[in-house]
PAVEXGU-472827 format. One record per residue: residue in one letter; y, x, z of N, C-alpha, C in turn. Coordinates in nm, 3 decimals, decimal comma. Each point is the difference from the previous one (the first is absolute). Layout:
(A (Y X Z) (Y X Z) (Y X Z))
...
end
This chain:
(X (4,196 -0,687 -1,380) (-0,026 0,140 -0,024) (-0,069 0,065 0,120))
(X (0,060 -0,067 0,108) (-0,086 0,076 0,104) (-0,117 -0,066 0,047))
(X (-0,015 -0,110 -0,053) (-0,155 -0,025 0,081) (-0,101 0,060 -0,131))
(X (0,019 0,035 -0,141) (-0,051 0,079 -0,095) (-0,038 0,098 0,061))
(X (0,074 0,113 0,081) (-0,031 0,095 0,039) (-0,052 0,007 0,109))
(X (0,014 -0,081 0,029) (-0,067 -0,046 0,143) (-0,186 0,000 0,000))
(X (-0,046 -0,082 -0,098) (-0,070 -0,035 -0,001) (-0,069 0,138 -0,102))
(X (0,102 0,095 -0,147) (-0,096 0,073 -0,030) (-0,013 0,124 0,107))
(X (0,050 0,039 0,075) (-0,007 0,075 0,139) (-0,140 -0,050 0,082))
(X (0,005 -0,164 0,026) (-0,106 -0,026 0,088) (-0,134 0,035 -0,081))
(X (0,006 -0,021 -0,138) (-0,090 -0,016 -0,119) (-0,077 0,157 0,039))
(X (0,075 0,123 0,011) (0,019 0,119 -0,080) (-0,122 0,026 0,154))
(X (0,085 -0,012 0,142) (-0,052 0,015 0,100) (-0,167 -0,072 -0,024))
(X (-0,018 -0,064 0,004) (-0,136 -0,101 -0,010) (-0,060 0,058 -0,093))
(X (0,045 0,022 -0,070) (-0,118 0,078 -0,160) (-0,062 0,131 0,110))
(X (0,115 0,102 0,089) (-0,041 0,143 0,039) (-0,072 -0,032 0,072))
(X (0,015 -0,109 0,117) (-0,143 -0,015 0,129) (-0,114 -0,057 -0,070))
(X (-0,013 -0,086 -0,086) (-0,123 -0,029 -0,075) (-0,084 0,162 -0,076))
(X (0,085 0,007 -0,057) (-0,058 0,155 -0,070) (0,006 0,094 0,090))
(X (0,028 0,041 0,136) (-0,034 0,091 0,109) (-0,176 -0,085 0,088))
(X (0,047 -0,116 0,002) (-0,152 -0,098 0,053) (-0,124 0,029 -0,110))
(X (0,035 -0,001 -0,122) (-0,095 0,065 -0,113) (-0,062 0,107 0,066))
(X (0,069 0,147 -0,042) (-0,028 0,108 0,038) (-0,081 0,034 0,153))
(X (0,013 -0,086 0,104) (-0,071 0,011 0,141) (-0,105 -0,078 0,000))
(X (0,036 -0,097 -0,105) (-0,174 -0,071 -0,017) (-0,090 0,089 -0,069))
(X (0,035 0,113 -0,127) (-0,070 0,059 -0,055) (-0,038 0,134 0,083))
(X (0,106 0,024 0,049) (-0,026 0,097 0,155) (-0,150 -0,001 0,051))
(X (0,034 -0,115 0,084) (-0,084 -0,085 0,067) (-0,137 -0,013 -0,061))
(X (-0,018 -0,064 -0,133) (-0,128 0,003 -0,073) (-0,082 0,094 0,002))
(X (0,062 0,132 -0,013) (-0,124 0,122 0,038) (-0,037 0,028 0,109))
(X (0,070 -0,053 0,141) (-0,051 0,034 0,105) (-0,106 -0,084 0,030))
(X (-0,045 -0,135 0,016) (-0,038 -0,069 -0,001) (-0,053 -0,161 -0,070))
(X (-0,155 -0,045 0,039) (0,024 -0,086 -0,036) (0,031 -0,119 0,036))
(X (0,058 0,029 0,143) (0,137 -0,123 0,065) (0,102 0,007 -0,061))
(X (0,041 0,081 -0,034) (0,159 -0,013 -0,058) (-0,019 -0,037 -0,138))
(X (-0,093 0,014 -0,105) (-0,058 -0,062 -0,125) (0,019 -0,123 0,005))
(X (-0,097 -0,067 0,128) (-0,004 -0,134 0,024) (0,166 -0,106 0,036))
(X (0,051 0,076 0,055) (0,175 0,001 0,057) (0,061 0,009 -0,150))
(X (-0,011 0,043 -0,058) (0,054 0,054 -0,154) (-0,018 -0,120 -0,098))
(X (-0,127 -0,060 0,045) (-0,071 -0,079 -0,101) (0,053 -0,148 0,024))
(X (0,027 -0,065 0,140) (0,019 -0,074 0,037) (0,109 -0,034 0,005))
(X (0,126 0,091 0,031) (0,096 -0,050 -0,031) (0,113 0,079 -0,111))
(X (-0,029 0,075 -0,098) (0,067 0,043 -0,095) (0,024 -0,104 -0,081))
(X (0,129 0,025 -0,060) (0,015 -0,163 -0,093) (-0,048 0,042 -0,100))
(X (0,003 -0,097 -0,096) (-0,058 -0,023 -0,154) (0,023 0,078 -0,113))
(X (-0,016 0,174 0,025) (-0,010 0,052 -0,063) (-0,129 0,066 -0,061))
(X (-0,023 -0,069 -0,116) (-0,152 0,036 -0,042) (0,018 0,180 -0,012))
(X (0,045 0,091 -0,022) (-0,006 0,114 0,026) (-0,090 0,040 0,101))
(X (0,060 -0,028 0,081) (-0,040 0,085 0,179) (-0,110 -0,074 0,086))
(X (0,003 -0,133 -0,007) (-0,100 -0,134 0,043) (-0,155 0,091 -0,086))
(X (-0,055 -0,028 -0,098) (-0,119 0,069 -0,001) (-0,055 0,115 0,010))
(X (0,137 0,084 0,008) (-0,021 0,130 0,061) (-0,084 0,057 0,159))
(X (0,099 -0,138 0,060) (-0,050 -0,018 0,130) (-0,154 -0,030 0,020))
(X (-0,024 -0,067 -0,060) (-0,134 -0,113 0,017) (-0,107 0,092 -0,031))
(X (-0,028 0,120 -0,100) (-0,069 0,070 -0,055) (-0,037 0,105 0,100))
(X (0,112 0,038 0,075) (0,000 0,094 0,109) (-0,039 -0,020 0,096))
(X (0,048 -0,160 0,051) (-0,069 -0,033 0,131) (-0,184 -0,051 -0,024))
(X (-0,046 -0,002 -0,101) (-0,142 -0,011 -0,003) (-0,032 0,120 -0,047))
(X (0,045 0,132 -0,062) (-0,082 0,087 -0,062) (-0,033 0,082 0,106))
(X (0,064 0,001 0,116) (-0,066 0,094 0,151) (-0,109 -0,013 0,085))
(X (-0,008 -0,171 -0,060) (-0,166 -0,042 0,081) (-0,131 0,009 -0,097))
(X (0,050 -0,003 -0,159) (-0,130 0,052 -0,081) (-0,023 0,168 0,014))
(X (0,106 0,052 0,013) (-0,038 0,154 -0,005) (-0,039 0,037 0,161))
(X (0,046 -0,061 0,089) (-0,051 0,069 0,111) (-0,165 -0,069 0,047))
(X (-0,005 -0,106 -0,039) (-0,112 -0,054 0,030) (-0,157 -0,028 -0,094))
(X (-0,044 0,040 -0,026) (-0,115 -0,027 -0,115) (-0,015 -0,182 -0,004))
(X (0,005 -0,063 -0,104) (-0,015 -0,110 -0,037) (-0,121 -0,064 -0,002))
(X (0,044 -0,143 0,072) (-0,133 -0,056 0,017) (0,011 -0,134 -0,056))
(X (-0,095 -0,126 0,016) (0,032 -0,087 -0,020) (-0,002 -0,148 0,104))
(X (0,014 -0,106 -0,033) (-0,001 -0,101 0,123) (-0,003 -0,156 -0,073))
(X (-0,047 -0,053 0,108) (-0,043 -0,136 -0,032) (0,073 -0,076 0,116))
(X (0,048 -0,153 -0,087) (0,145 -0,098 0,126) (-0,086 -0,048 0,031))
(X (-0,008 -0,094 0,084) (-0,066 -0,143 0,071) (0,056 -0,058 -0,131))
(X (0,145 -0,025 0,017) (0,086 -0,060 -0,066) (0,112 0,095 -0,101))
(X (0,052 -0,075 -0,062) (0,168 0,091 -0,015) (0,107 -0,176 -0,009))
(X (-0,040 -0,109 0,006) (0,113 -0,077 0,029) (-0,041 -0,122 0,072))
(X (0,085 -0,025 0,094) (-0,060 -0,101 0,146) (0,130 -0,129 -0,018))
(X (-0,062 -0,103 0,020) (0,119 -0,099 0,016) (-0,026 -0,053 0,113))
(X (0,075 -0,016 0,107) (0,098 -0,064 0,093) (-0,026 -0,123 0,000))
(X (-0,009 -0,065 -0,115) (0,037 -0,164 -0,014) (0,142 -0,043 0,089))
(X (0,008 -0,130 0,078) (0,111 -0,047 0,053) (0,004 0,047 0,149))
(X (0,135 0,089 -0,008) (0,004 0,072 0,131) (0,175 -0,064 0,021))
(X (0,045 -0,055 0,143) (0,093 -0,004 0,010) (0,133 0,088 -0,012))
(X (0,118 -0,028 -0,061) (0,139 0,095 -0,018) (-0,013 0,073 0,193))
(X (0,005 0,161 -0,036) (0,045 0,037 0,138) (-0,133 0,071 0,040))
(X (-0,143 -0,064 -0,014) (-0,098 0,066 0,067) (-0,042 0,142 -0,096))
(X (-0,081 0,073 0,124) (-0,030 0,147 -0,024) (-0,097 -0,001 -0,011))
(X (-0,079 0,038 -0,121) (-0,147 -0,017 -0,034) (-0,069 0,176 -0,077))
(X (-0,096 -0,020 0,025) (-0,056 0,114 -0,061) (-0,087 -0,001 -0,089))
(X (-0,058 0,069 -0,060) (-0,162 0,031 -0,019) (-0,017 0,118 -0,066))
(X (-0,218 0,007 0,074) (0,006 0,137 -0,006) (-0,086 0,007 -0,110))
(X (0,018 0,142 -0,142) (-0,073 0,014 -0,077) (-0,111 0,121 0,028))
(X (-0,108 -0,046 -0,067) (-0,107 0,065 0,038) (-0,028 0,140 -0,117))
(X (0,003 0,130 0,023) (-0,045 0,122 -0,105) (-0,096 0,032 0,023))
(X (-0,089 0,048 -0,071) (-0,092 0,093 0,019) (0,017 0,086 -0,107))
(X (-0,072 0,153 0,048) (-0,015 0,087 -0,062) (-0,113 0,049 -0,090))
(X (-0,053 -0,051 -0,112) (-0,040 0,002 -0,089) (-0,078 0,131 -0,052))
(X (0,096 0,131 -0,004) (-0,015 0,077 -0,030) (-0,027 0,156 0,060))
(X (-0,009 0,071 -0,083) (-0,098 0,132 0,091) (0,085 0,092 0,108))
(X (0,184 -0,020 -0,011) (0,069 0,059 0,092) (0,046 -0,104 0,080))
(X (0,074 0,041 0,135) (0,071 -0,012 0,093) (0,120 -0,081 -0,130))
(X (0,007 -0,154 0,052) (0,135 -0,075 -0,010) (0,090 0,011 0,100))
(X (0,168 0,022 -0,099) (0,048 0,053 0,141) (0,136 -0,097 -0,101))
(X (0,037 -0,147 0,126) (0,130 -0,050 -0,030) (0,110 0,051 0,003))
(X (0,068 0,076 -0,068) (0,139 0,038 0,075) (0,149 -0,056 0,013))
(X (-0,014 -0,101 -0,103) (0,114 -0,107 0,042) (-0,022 -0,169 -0,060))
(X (0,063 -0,101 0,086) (-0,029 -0,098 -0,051) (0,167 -0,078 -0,017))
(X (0,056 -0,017 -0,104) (0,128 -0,045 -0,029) (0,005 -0,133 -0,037))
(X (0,042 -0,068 0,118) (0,024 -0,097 -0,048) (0,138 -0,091 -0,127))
(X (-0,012 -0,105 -0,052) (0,110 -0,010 -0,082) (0,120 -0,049 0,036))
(X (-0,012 -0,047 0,131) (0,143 -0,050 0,065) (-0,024 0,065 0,146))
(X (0,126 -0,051 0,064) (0,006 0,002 0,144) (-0,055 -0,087 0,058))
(X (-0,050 -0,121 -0,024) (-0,051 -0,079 0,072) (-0,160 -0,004 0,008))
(X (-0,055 0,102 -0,076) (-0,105 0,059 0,035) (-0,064 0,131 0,057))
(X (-0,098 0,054 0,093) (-0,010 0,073 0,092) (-0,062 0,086 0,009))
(X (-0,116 0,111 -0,025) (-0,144 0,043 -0,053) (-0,029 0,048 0,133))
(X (-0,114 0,004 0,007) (-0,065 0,064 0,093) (-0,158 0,010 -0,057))
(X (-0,034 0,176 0,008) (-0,137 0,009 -0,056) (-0,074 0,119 0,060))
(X (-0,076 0,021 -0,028) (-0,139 0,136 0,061) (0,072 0,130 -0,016))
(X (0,019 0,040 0,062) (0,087 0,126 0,006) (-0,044 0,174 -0,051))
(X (-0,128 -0,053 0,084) (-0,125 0,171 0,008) (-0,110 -0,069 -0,182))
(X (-0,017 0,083 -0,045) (-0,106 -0,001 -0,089) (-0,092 -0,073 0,012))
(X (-0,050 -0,078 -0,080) (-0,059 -0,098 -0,009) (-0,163 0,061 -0,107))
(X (-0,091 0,051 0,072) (-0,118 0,080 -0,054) (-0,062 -0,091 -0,087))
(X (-0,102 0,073 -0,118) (-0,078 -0,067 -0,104) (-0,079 -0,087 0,066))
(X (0,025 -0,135 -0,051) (-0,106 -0,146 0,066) (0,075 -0,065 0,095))
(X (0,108 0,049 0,049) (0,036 -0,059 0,166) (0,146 -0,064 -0,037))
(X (0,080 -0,122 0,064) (0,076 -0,099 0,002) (0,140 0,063 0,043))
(X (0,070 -0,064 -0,051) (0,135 0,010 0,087) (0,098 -0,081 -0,032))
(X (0,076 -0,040 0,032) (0,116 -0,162 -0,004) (0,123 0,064 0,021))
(X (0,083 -0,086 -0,114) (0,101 -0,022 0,001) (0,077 -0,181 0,032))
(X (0,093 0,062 0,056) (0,006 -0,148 0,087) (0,164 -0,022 -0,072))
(X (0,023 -0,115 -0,058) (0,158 -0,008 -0,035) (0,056 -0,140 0,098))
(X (0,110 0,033 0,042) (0,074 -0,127 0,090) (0,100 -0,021 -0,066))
(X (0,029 -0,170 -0,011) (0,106 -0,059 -0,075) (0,072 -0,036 0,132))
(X (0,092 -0,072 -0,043) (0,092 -0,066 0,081) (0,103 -0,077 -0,116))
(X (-0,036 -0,120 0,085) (0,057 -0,095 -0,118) (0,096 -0,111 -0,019))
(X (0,093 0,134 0,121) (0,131 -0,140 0,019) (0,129 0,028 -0,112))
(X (-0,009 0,087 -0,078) (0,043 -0,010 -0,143) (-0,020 -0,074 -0,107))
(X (-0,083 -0,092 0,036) (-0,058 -0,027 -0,121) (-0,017 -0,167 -0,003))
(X (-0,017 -0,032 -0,133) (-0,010 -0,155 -0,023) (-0,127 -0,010 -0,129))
(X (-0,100 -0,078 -0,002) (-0,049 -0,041 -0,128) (-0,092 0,094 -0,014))
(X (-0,029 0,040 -0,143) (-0,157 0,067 -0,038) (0,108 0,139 0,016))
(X (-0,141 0,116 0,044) (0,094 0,116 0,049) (-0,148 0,118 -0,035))
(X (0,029 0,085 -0,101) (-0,110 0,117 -0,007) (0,061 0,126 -0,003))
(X (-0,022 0,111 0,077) (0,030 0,034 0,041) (-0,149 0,143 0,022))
(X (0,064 0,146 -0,067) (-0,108 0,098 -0,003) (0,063 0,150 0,143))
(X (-0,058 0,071 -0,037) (-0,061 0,114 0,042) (-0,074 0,106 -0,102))
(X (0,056 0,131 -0,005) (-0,088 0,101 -0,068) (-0,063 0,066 0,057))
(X (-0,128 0,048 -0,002) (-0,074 0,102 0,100) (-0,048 0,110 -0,071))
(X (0,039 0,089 0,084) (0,050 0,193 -0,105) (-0,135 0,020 0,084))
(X (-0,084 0,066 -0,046) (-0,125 0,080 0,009) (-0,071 0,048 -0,081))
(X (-0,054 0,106 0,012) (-0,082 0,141 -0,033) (-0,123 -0,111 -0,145))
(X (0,075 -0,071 -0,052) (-0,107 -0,089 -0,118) (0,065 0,045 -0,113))
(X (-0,047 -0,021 -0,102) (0,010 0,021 -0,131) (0,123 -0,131 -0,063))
(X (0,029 -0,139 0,026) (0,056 -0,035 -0,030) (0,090 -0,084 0,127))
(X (0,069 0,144 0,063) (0,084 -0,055 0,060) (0,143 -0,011 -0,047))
(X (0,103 -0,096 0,085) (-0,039 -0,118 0,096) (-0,058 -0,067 -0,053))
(X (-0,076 -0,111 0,121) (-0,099 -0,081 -0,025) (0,123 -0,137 0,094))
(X (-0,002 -0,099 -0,085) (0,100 -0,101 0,040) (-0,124 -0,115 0,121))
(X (0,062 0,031 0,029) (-0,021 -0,166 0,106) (0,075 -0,129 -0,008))
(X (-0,052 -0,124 -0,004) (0,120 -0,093 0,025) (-0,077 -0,075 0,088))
(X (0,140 -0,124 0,051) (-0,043 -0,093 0,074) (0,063 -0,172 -0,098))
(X (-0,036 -0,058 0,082) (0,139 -0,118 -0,031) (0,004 -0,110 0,060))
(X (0,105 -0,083 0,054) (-0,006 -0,078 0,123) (0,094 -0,097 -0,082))
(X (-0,050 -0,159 0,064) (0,056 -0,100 -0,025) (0,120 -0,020 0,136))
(X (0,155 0,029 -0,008) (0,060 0,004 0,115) (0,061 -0,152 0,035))
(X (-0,034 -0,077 0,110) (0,005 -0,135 -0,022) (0,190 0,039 0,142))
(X (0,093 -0,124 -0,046) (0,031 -0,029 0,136) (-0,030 -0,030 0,154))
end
């Protein structure tokens, strides 16, 4: 009887901090689109609030920025056989295509074991700018792919990136 109550007590508690963590993520969502991104990444699996997020954290860079368009080098790079443990990179090549100022404003990767780094200042009509993703690959065993979304001022953003590495012993 008492570990029943025990546990619907612990139950009752855990339901209120989850549903108070709700409410400061949705807080949060209008102030910014860091805390969108914070919202997006780790809210659990409630289809409710999850695309709520996602809509918000891209609809601030189409409205504040006039839309342009862009062209990859690439959008997926393989690695081939890279040893378990080593730190590898590579860098993708953008250009700006179109008649405004490209302007990246976030690049999310899909795990932790990947890194972004990209052009920060506006990237003008005709002219280049890179995004660079770093793996690290002492997690890992066997065939391994592995993306990135990149949020910018385009018409069909995100624009996915991948990689994929053969991780040998």
């Amino acid at each position: 009887m008492k570990k029943t109550l025990s546990i619907i007590a612990l139950s009752i508690i855990g339901f209120g901090l989850v549903s108070c963590k709700k409410e400061n993520k949705e807080v949060k969502g209008a102030e910014s689109i860091a805390a969108d991104s914070a919202a997006v990444t780790t809210a659990p699996a409630d289809s409710a609030t999850a695309p709520v997020a996602e809509e918000t954290a891209a609809a601030p860079v189409k409205s504040d920025q006039p839309s342009t368009s862009i062209a990859l080098s690439e959008s997926n790079f393989d690695f081939g056989k890279i040893k378990k443990g080593d730190k590898v990179q590579h860098v993708y090549e953008v250009t700006n295509t179109g008649k405004n100022p490209l302007v990246i404003s976030e690049v999310k990767p899909g795990c932790g074991c990947t890194a972004p780094d990209f052009t920060k200042e506006p990237i003008l009509p005709g002219k280049k700018g890179k995004i660079t993703l770093h793996f690290d690959s002492s997690n890992f065993d066997g065939n391994v792919q592995k993306y990135a979304d990149v949020y910018a001022n385009v018409e069909k953003a995100p624009i996915k990136l991948t990689f994929t590495a053969n991780i040998q012993p």
